[in-house]
Short mmCIF file of the C-alpha atoms (twelve columns), coordinates in Angstrom:
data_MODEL
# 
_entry.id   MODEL 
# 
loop_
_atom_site.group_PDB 
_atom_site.id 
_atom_site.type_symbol 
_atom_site.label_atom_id 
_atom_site.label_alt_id 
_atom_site.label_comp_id 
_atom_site.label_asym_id 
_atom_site.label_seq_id 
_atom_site.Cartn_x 
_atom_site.Cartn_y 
_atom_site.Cartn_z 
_atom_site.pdbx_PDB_model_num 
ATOM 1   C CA . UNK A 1   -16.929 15.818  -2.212  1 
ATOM 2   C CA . UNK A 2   -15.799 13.435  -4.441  1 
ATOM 3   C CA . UNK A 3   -13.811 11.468  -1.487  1 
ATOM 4   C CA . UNK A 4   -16.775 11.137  0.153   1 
ATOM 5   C CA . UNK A 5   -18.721 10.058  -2.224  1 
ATOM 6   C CA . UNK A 6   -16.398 6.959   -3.157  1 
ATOM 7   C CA . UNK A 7   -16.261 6.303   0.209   1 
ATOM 8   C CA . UNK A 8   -20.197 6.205   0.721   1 
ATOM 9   C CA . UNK A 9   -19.983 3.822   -2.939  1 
ATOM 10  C CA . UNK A 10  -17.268 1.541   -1.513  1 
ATOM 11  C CA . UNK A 11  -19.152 1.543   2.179   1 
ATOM 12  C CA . UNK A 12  -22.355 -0.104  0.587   1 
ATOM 13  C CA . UNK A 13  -21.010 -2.133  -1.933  1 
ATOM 14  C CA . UNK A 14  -21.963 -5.612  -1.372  1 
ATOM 15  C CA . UNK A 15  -18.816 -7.333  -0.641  1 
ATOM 16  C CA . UNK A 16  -17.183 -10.952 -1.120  1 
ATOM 17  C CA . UNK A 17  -13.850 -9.904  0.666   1 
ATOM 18  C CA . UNK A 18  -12.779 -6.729  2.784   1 
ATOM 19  C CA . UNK A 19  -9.006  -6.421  3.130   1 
ATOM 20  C CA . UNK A 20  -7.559  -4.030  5.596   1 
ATOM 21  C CA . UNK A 21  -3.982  -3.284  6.311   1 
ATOM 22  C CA . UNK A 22  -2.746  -0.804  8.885   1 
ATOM 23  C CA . UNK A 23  0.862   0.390   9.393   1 
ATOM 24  C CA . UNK A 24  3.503   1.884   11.341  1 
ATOM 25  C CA . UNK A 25  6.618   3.211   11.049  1 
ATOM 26  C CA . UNK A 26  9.323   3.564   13.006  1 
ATOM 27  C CA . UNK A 27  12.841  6.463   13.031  1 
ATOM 28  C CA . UNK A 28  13.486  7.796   9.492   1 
ATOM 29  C CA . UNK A 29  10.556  6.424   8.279   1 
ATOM 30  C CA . UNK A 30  8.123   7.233   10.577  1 
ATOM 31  C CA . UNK A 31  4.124   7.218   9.601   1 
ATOM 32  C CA . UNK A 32  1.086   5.587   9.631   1 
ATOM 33  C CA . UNK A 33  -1.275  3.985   7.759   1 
ATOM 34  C CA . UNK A 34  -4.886  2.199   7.243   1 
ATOM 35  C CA . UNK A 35  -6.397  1.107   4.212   1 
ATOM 36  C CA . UNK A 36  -9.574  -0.855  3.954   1 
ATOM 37  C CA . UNK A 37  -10.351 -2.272  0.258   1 
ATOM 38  C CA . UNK A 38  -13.872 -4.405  -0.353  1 
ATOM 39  C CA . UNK A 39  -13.714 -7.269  -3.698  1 
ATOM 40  C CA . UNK A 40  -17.266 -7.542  -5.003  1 
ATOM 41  C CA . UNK A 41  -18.202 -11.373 -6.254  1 
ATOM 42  C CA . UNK A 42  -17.649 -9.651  -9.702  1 
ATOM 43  C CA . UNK A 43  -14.475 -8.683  -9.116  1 
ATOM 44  C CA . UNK A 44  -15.191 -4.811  -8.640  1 
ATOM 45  C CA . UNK A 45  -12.645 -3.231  -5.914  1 
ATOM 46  C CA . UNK A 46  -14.032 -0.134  -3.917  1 
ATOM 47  C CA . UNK A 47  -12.369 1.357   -0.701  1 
ATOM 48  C CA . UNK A 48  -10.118 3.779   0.588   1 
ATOM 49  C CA . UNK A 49  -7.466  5.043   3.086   1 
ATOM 50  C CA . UNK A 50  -5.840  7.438   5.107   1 
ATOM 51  C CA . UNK A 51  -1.349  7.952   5.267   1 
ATOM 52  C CA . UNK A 52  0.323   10.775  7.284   1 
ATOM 53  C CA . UNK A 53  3.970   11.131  8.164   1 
ATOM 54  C CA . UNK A 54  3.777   10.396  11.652  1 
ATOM 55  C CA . UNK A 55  2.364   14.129  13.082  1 
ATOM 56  C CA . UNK A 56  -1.277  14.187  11.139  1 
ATOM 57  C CA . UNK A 57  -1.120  17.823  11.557  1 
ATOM 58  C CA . UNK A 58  2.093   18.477  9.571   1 
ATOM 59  C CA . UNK A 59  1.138   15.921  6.955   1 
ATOM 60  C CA . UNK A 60  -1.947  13.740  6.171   1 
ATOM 61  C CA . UNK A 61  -3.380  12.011  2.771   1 
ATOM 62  C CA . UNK A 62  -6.968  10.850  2.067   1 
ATOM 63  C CA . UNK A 63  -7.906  8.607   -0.651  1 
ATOM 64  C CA . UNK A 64  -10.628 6.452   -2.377  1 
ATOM 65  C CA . UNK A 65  -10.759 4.789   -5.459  1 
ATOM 66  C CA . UNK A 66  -12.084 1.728   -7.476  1 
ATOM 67  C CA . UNK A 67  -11.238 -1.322  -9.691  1 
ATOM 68  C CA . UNK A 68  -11.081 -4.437  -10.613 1 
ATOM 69  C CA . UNK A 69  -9.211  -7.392  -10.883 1 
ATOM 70  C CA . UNK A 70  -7.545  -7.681  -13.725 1 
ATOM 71  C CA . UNK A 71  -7.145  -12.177 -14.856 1 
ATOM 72  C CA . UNK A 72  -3.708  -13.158 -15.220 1 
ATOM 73  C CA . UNK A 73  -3.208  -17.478 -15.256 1 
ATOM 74  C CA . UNK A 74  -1.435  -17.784 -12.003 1 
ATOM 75  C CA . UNK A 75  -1.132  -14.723 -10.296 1 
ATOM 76  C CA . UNK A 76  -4.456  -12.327 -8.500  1 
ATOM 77  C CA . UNK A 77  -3.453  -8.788  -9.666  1 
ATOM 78  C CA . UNK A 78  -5.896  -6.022  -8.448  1 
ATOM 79  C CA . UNK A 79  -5.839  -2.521  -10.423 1 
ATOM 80  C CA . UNK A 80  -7.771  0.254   -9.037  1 
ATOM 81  C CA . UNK A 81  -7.756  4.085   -9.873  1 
ATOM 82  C CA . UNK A 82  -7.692  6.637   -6.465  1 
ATOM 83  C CA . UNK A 83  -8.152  10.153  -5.875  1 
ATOM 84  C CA . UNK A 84  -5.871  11.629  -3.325  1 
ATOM 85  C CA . UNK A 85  -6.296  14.764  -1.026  1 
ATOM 86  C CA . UNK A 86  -3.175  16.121  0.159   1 
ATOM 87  C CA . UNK A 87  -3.305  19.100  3.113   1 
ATOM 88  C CA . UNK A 88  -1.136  19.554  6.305   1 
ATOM 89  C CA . UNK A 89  0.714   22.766  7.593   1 
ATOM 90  C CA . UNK A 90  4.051   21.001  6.011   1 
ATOM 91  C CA . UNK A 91  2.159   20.054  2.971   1 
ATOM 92  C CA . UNK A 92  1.566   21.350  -0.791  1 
ATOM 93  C CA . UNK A 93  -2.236  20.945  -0.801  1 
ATOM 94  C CA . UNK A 94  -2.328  18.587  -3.721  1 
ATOM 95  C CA . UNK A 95  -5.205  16.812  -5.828  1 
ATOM 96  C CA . UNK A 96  -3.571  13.736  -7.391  1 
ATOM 97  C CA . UNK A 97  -5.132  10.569  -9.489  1 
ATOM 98  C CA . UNK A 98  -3.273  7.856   -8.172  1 
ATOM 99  C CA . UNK A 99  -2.913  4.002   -10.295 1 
ATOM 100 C CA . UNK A 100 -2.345  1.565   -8.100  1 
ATOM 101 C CA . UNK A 101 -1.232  -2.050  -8.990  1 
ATOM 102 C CA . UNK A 102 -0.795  -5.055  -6.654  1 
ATOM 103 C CA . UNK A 103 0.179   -8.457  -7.759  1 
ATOM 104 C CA . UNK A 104 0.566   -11.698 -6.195  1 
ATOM 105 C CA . UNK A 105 0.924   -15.213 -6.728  1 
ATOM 106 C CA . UNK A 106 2.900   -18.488 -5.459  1 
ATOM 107 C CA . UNK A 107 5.577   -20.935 -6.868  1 
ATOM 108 C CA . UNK A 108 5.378   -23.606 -4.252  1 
ATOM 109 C CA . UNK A 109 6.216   -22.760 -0.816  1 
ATOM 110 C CA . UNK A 110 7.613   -19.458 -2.155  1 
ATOM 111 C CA . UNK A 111 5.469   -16.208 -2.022  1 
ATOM 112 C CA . UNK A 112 5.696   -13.024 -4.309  1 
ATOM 113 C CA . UNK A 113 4.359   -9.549  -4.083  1 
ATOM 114 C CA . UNK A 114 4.241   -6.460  -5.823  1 
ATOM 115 C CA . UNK A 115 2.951   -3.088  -5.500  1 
ATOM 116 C CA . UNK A 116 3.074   -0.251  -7.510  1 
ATOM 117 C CA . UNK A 117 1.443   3.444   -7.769  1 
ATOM 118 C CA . UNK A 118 2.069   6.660   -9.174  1 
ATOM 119 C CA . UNK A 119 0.785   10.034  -7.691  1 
ATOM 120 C CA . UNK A 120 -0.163  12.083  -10.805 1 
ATOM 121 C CA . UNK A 121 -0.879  15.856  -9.509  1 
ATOM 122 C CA . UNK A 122 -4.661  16.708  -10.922 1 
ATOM 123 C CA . UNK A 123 -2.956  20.676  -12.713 1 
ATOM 124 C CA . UNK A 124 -0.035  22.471  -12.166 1 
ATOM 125 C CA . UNK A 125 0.718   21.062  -8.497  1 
ATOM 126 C CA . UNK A 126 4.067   19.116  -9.014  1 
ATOM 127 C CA . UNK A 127 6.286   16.250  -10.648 1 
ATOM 128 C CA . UNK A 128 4.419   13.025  -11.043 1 
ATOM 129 C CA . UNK A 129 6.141   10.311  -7.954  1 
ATOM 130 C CA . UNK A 130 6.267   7.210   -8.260  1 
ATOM 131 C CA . UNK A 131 6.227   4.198   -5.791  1 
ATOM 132 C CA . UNK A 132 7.368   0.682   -5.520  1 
ATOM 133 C CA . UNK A 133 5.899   0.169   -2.313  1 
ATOM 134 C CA . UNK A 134 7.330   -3.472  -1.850  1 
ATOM 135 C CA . UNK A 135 8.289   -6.084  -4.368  1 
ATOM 136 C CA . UNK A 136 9.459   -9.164  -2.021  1 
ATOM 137 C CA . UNK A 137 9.523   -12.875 -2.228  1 
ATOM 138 C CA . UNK A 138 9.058   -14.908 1.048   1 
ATOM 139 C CA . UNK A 139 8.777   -18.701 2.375   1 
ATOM 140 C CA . UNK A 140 6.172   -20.063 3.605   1 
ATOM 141 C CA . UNK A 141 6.684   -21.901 6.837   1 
ATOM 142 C CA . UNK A 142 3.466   -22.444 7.704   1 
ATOM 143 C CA . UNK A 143 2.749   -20.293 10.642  1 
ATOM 144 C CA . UNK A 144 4.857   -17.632 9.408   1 
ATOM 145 C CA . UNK A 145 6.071   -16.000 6.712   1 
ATOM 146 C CA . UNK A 146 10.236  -15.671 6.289   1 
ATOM 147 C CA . UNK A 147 11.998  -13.458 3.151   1 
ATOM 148 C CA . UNK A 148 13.601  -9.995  1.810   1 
ATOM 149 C CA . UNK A 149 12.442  -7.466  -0.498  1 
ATOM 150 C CA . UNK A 150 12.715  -3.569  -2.110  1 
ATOM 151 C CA . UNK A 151 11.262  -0.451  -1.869  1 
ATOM 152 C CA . UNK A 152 11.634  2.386   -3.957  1 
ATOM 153 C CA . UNK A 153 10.552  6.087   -4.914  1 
ATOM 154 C CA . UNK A 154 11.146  8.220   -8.233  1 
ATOM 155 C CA . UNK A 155 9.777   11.837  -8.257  1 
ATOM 156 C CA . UNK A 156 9.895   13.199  -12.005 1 
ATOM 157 C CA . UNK A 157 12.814  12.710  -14.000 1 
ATOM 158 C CA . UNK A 158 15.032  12.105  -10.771 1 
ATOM 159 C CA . UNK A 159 16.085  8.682   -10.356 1 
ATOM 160 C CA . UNK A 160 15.179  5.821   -8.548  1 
ATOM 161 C CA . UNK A 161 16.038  5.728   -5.039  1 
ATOM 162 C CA . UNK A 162 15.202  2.022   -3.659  1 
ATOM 163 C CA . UNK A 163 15.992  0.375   -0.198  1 
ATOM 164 C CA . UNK A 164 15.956  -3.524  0.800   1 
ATOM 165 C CA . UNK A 165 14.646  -5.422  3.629   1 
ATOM 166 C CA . UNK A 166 13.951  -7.996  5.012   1 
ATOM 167 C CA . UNK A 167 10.510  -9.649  6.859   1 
ATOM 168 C CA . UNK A 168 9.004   -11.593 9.112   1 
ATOM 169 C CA . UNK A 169 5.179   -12.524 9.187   1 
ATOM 170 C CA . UNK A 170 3.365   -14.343 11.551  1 
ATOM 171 C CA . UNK A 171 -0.129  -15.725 10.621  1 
ATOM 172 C CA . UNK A 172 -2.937  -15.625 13.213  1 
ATOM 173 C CA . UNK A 173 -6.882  -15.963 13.002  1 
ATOM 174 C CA . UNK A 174 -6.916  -12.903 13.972  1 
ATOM 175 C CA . UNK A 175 -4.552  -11.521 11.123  1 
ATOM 176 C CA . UNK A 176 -1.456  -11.374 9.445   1 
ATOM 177 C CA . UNK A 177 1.597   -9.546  12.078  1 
ATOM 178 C CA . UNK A 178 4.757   -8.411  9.893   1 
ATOM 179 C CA . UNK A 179 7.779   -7.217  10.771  1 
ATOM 180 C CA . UNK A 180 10.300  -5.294  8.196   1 
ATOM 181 C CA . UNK A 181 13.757  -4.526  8.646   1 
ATOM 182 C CA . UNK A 182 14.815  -1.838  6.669   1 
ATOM 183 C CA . UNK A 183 18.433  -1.235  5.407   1 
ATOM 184 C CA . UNK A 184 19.552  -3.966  7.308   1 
ATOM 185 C CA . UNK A 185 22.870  -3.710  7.335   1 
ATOM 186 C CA . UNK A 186 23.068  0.275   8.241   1 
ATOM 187 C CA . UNK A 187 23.325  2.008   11.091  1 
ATOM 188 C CA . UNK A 188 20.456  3.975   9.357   1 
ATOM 189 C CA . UNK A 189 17.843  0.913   9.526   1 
ATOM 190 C CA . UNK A 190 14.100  1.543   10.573  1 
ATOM 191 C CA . UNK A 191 11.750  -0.763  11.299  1 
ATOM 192 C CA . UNK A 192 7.795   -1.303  10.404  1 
ATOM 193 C CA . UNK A 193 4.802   -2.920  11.696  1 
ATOM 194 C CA . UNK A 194 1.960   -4.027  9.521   1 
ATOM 195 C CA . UNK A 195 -0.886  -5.772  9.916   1 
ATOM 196 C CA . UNK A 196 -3.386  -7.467  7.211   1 
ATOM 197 C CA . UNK A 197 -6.670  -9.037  7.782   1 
ATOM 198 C CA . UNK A 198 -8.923  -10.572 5.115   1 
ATOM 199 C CA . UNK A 199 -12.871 -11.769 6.064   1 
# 
């Protein structure tokens, strides 16, 4: 109930921006994605999204949250708190608050980004697992987008477990296309689509 209602909150907030991202991925890594997040003239950030691990059936998340943007001189960082719903026939039904942290900013022609999140089981329901989702710097060619970057997990007290890649955006009225390239220099790499679209 309280998915939906964020949702129904985020769906008639009046808006200055709505951001949303979809994504696939591809072998080892295999899901999919879509996230649609709405910036209020105030600042206020409302929205929500769906994840699964490539079979919805075995594995799915829902999630809705809001925030704010947070004013840092020379970089946008957005900070919003979410409520996740984990089910699935593969999946430990789980009730998590999730912080989530994006930052990004510009030093000339160069491009940085950052986000960050932790799953933080609501109870009893598990270690807390944390997520660098991508931290990556990129040039700025003007029709596209050319650079390299990590990702990373932590579940607990393990340690971190991080991968590199590298990726390729091309810009387009119609949206941002990117291409990663994980672990590319294994025999192990996997590859991922996203798309981003701000209006």
């Amino acid at each position: 109930k309280l998915l939906i209602f964020l949702l129904l909150v985020s769906t008639a907030a009046f808006s200055q921006t709505t951001t949303v991202s979809a994504r696939i991925g591809f072998g080892d890594a295999e899901y999919h994605f879509v996230e649609a997040l709405r910036t209020t003239s105030g600042g206020g950030i409302f929205g929500g999204g769906f994840v699964d691990n490539g079979n919805p059936e075995e594995f799915r998340d829902v999630y809705a949250g809001a925030g704010h943007n947070i004013p840092v001189p020379g970089v946008t960082v957005q900070a919003v708190a979410f409520i996740s719903r984990t089910s699935g026939s593969t999946a430990v039904a789980t009730t998590s608050l999730v912080p989530w942290v994006l930052a990004y900013g510009n030093v000339g022609r160069v491009l940085g980004t950052a986000n960050y999140f932790v799953y933080t089981p609501i109870g009893d329901e598990g270690p807390a697992v944390q997520t660098l989702e991508h931290a990556k710097a990129e040039w700025d060619f003007g029709p596209a987008l050319g650079g390299a970057g990590v990702t990373g997990t932590k579940t607990g007290d393990g340690s971190w477990t991080s991968t590199p890649f590298i990726t390729g955006t091309l810009k387009h009225k119609l949206g941002s296309f990117e291409v990663w390239v994980t672990d590319p220099t294994e025999d192990g790499r996997t590859y991922r689509l996203r798309y981003l679209k701000s209006f």
